[in-house]
C-alpha positions as CSV (number, residue, x, y, z in Angstrom):
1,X,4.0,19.0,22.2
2,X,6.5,17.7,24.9
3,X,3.8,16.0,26.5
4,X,3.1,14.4,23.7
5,X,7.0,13.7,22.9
6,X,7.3,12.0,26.7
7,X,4.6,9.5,25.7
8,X,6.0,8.5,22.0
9,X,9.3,8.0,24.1
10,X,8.1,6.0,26.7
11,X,5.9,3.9,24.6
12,X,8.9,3.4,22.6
13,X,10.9,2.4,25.1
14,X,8.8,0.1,27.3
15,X,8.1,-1.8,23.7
16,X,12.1,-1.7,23.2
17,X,13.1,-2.9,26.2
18,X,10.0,-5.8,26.5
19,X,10.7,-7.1,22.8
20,X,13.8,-9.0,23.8
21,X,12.3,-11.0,27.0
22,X,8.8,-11.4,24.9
23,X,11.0,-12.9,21.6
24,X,13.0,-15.5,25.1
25,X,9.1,-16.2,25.8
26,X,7.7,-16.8,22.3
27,X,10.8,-19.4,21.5
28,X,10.2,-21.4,25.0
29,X,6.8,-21.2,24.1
30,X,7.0,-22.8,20.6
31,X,5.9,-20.0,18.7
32,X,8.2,-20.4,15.9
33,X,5.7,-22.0,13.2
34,X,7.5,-24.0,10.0
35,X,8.2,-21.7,7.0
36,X,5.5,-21.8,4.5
37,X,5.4,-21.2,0.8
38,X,4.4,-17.8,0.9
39,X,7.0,-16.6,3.6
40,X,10.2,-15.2,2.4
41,X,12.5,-15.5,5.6
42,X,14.4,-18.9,5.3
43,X,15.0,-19.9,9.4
44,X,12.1,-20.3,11.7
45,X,11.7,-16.9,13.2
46,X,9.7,-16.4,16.9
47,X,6.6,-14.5,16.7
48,X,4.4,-13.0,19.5
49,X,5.9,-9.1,19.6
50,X,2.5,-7.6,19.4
51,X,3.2,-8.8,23.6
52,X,5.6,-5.9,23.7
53,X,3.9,-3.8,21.8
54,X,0.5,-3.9,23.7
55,X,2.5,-3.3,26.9
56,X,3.7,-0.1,25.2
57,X,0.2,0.9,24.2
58,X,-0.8,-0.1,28.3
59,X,2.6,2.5,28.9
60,X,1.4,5.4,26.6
61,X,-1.7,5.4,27.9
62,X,-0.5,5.1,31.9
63,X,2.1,8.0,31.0
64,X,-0.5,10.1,29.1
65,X,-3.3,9.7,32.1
66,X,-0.9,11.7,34.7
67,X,0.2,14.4,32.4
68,X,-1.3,18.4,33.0
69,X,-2.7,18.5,29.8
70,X,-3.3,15.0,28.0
71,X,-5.1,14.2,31.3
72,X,-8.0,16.2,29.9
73,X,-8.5,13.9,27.6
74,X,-9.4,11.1,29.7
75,X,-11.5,13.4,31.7
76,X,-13.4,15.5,28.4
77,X,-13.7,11.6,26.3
78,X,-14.3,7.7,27.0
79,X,-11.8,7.4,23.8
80,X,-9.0,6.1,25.6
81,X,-10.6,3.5,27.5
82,X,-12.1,2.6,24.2
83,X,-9.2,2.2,22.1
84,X,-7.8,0.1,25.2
85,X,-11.0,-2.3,25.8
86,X,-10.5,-3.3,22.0
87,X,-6.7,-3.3,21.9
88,X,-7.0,-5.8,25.2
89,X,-9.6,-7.8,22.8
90,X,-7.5,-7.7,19.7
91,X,-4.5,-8.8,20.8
92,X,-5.3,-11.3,22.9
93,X,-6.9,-12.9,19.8
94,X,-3.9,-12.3,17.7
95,X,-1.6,-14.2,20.4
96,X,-3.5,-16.9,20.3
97,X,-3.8,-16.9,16.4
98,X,0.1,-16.6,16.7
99,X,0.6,-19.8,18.7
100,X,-2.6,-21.8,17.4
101,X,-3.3,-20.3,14.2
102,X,-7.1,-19.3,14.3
103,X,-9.8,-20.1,11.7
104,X,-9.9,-16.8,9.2
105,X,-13.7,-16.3,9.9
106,X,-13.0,-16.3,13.5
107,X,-10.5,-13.4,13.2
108,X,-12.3,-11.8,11.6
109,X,-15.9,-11.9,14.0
110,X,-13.2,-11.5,16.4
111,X,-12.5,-8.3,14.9
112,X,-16.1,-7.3,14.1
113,X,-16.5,-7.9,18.2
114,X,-13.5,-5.9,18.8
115,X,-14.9,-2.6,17.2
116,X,-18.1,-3.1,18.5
117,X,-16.7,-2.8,22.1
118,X,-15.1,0.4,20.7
119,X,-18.7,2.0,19.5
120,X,-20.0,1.1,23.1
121,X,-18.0,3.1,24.6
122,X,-18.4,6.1,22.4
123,X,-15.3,5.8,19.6
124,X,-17.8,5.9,16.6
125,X,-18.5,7.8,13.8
126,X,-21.2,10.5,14.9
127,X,-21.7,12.3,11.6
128,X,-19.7,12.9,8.2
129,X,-18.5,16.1,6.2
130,X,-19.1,16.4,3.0
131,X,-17.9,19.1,0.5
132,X,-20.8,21.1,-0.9
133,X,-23.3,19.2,1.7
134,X,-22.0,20.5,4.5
135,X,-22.6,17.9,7.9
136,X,-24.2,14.9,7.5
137,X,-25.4,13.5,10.6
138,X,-25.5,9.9,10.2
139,X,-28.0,7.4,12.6
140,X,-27.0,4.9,15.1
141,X,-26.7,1.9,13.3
142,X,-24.8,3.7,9.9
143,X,-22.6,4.8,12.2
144,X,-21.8,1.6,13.7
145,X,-21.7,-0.1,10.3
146,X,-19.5,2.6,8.9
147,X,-16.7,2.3,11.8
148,X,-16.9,-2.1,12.5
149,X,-16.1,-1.5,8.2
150,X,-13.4,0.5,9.0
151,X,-11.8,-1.1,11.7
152,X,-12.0,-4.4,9.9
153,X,-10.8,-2.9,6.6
154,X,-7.6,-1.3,8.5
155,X,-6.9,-4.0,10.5
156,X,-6.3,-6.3,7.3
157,X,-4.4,-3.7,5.0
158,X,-2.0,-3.5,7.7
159,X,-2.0,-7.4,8.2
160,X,-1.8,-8.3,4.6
161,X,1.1,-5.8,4.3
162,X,3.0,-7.6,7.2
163,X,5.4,-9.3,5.2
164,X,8.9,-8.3,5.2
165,X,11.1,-7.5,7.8
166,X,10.0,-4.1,9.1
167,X,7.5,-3.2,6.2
168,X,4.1,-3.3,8.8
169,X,5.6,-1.4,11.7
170,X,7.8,1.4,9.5
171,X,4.6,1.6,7.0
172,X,2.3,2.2,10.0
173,X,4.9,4.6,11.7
174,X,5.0,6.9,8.8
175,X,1.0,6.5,8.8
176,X,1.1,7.5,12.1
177,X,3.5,10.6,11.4
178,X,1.5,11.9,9.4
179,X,-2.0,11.7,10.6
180,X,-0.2,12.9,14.0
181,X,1.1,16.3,12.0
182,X,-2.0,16.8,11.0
183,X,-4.7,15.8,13.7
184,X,-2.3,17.5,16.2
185,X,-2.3,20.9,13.5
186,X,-6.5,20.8,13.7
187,X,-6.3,21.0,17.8
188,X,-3.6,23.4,18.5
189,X,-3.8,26.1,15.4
190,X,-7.5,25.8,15.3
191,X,-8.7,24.7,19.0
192,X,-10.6,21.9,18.5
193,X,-10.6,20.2,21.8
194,X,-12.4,17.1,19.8
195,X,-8.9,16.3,18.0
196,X,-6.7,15.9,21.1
197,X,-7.5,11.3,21.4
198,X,-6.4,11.2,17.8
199,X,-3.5,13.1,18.5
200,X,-2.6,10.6,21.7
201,X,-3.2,7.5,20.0
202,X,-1.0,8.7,17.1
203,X,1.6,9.2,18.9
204,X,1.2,5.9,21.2
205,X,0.9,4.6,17.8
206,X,4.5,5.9,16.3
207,X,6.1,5.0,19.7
208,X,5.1,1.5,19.4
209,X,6.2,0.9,15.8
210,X,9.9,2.7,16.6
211,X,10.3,0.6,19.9
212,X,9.9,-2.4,17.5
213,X,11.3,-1.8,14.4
214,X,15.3,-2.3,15.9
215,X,14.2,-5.7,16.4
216,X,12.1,-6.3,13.0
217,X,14.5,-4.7,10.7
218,X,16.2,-6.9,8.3
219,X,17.0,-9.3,9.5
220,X,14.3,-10.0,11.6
221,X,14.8,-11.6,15.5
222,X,11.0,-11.2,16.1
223,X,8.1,-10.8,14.2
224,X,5.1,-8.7,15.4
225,X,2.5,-11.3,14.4
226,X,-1.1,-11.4,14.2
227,X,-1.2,-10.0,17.7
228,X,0.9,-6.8,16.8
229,X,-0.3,-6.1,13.1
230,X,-4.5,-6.2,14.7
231,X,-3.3,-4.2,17.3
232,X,-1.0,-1.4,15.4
233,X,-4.5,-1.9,12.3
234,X,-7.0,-1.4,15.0
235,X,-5.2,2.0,16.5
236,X,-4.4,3.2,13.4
237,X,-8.0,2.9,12.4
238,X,-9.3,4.1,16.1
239,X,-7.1,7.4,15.2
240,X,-9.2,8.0,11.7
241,X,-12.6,7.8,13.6
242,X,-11.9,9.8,16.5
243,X,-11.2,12.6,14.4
244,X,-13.1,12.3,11.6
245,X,-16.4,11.7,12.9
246,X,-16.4,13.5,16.2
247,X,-15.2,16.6,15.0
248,X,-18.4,18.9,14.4
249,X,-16.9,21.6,11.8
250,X,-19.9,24.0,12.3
251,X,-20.0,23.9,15.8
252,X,-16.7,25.4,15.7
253,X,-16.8,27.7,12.7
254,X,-19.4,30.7,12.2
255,X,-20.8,31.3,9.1
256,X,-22.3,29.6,6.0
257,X,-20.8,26.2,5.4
258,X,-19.2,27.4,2.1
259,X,-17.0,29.8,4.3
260,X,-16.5,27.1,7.1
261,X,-15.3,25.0,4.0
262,X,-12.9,28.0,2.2
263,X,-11.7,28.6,5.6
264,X,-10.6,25.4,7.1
265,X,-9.7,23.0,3.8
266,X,-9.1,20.1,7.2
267,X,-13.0,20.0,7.8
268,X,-13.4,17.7,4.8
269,X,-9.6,16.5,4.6
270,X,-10.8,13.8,7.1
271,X,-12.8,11.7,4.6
272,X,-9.5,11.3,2.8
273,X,-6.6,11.3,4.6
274,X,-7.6,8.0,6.6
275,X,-7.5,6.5,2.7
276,X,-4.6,8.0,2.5
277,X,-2.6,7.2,5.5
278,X,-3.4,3.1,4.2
279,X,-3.3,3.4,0.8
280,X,-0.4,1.2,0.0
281,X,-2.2,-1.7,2.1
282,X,-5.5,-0.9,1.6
283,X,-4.5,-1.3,-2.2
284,X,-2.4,-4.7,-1.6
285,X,-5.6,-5.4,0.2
286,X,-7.9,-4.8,-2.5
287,X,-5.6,-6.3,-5.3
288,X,-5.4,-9.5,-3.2
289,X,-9.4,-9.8,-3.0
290,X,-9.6,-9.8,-6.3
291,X,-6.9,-11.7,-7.3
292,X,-8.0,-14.5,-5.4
293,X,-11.7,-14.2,-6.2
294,X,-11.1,-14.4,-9.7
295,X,-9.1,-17.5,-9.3
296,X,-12.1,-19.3,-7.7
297,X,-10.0,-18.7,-4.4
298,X,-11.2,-17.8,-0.9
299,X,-10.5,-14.1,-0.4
300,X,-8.9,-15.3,3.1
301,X,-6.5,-18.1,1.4
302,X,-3.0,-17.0,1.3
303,X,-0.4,-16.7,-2.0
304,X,2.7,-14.7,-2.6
305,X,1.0,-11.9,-5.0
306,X,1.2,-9.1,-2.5
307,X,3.3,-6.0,-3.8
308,X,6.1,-6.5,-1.8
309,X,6.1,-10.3,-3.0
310,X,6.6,-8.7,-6.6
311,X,9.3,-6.4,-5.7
312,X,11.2,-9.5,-4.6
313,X,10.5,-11.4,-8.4
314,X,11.3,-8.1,-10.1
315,X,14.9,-7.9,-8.3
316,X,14.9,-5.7,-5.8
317,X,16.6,-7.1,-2.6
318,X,14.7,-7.0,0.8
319,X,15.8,-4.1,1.9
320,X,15.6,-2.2,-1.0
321,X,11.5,-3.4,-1.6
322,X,10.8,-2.3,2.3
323,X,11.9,1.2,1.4
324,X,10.4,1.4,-1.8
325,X,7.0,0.8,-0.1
326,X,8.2,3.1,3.0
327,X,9.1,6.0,0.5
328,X,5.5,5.7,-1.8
329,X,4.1,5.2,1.7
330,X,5.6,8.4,2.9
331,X,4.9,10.5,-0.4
332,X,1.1,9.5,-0.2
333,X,1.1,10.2,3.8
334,X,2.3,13.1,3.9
335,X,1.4,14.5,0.4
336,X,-2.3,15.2,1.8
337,X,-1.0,16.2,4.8
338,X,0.6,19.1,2.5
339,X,-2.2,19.7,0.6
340,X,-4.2,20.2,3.6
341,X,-2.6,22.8,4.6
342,X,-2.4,24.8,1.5
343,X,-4.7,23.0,-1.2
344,X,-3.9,26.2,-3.6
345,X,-0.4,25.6,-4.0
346,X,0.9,24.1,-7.3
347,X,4.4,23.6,-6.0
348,X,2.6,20.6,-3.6
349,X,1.7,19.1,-6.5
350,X,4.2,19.5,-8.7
351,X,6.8,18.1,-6.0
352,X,4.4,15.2,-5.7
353,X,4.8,14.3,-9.3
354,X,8.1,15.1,-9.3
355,X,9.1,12.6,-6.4
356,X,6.4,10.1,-7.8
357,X,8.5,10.2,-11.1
358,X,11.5,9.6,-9.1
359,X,9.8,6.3,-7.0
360,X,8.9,5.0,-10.5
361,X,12.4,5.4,-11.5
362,X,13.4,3.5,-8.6
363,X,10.7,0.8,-8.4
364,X,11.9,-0.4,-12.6
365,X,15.7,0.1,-11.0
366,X,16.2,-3.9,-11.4
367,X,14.9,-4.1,-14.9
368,X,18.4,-1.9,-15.7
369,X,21.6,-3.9,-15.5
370,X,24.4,-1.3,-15.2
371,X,27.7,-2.3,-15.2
372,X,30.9,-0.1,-14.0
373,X,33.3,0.1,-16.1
374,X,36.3,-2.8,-15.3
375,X,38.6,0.1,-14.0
376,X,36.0,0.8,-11.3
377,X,35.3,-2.5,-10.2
378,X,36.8,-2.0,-7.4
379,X,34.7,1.0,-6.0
380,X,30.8,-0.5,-7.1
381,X,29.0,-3.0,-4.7
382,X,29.1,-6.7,-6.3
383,X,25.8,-6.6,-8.5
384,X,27.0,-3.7,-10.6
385,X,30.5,-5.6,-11.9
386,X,30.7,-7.7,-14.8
387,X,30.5,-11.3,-13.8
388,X,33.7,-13.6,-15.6
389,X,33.3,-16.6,-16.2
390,X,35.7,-19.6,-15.1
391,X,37.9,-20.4,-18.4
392,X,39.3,-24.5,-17.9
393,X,42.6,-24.9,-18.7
394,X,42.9,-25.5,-22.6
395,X,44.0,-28.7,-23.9
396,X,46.7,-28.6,-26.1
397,X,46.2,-27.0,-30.1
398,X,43.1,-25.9,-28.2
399,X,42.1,-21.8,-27.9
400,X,41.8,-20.7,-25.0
401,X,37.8,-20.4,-23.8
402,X,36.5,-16.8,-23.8
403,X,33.6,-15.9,-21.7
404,X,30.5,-14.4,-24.3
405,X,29.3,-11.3,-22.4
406,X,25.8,-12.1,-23.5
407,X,26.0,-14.9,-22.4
408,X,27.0,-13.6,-19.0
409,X,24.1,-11.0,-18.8
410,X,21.7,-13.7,-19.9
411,X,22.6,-15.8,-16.6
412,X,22.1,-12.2,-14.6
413,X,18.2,-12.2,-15.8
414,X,17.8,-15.8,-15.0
415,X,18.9,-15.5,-11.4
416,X,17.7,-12.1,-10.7
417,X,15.4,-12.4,-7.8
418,X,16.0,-16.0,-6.7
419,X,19.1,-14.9,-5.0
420,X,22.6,-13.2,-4.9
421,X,21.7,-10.7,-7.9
422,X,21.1,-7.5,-6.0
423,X,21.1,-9.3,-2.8
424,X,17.2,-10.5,-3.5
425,X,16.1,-12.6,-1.3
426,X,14.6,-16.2,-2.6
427,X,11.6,-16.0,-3.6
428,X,10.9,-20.0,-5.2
429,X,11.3,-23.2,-3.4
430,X,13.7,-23.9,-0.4
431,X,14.7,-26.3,1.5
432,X,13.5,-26.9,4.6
433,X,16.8,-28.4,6.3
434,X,17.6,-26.2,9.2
């Protein structure tokens, strides 16, 4: 575990310390593109921090290579060079994409390329547990399919999602916790030499996304870009195949495969929990496809109907909508990590309901207008006093004008989420005056 711990630190701190020159480097090199409809951010913000971030994925890996025990796992696997040969590939796409803006269909051959190199090199899907099957060995072409489909469907959700300040990197982080926990869990409590690469590129993975996320937190200085959401997607999704299709569960277990599957609930946890680990972009994903099919729309063309869009026209301010999708992020995450490792426990699923209730209750906050009594004006943030309006001066046999209180809430619902009610940001036109 300290092993481990030295390589999330220094991968966070080689992408801490590299963001600030790379953000210098992406302003004198023009990569500050014009705000567009769909972006929420209102100045001209440099991009380009997937730089850093690679650089801390080149760090991990160095750091990881010359350590007692992690070095076994460039000697035992080819995983690591890998996940490196289509990182290199991935993000030097994205930065290009982030100074040029690539063709769609490019990105995503580009893509398609990158996780090919990965399945050269052996990071591939080798076979598949199924409950009540048992091992499904799979051939050498559904195996390829099956990971190039996974790569490329990772890689988007977490690109789609990269829209607020901090939501990609602290979404992917808490991914990353998680699947760390518990691919970490499968090779130290059960010995399974096979899940050591997913733990290292988990926590690579989490060092990267907290070396950036000081600089990407709202407000942004830097954004990640194309070049750091493909990368964080593509070793996010390299973590999910490592373990889930080169772990062998009756290789390692004796017995029929109905003990093997009482015994170990992990050995078919792995079909889920990389669905898991992305379901809050792999669903904004989903919803977007369809969304724009059904509008006649190419499923690469871009709009402002991704969920964290819709937490900004409901009310909630930016910061409030990036921790609403952190915290059903996190409740997802690590809810099958917890059911996992005890699948018989009602009180797992009972605190999952009862923190889901509790996310709902937040998520509908906005369409609730409390209002603090006038006494305790004083101690409530802005949004929860009771505007007054400006009364003129009366003219003289004139009463003086009283301010309607329904007409005061009414102006509350017409402003919320345009801006200054709840501190939302705008979300309709703006100028482009800088």
């Amino acid at each position: 575990m300290r092993e481990y711990l030295l390589t999330l630190c220094v991968t966070a701190a080689v992408t801490y310390l590299l963001t600030g020159p790379v953000r210098k480097f992406a302003i004198v090199a023009g990569a500050m593109p014009e705000i567009r409809a769909r972006d929420v951010h209102r100045e001209p913000t440099p991009r380009l921090g997937g730089i850093a971030m690679f650089f801390g994925l080149c760090a991990g890996l160095l750091v990881a290579d010359h350590l007692t025990n992690l070095h076994q796992v460039f000697e035992q696997s080819n995983e690591p060079r890998a996940l490196l040969s289509g990182a290199a590939l991935i993000w030097l796409i994205g930065v290009l994409d982030d100074k040029f803006e690539i063709d769609a269909l490019i990105k995503l051959g580009s893509q398609m390329i990158a996780a090919g190199v990965m399945v050269v090199q052996g990071l591939t899907i080798l076979w598949l547990p199924i409950p009540t099957v048992g091992t499904v060995a799979l051939t050498q072409w559904q195996g390829t399919l099956l990971t190039v489909a996974l790569v490329v469907v990772t890689i988007n959700a977490v690109n789609f999602v990269d829209g607020l300040d901090g939501l990609a990197a602290g979404v992917v982080c808490i991914a990353a916790a998680a699947f760390f926990m518990y691919a970490y869990r499968i090779w130290y409590s059960y010995g399974i030499e096979a899940a050591a690469p997913a733990s290292l590129f988990a926590a690579i993975l989490m060092g990267m996304c907290l070396g950036f996320l000081p600089h990407n937190i709202h407000p942004a200085r830097i954004f990640m870009g194309d070049s750091g959401s493909m990368l964080i997607g593509l070793v996010l999704a390299a973590s999910a195949i490592s373990i889930t299709g080169q772990v062998d569960p009756d290789s390692l277990f004796g017995g029929s495969e109905r003990n093997t599957v009482h015994q170990m609930v992990p050995v078919y946890i792995p079909l889920l929990m990389p669905l898991t680990i992305i379901a809050i972009p792999a669903a904004d994903l989903i919803l977007a496809i369809v969304r724009r099919t059904w509008r006649g729309q190419s499923p690469f063309a871009a709009d402002r109907g991704h969920l964290h869009h819709r937490l900004l026209e409901i009310g909630h301010s930016h910061s409030r909508a990036v921790l609403i999708m952190y915290f059903f992020s996190a409740l997802i995450a690590f809810g099958a990590l917890a059911y996992s490792v005890n699948a018989a426990s009602m009180w797992i699923v009972l605190g999952v309901v009862f923190l889901s209730a509790i996310g709902l209750v937040l998520l509908l906050l906005p369409r609730f207008t409390p209002r603090a009594p006038r006494w305790a004006e004083a101690f409530v943030p802005p949004r929860y006093r009771r505007r007054r309006a400006a009364t003129a001066t009366p003219a003289e046999g004139e009463a003086p004008a009283v301010a309607d209180e329904d007409d005061d809430e009414e102006r509350v619902r017409v402003t919320v989420g345009v801006s200054g009610v709840n501190g939302a940001t705008a979300v309709g036109p703006r100028s482009r005056a800088r």
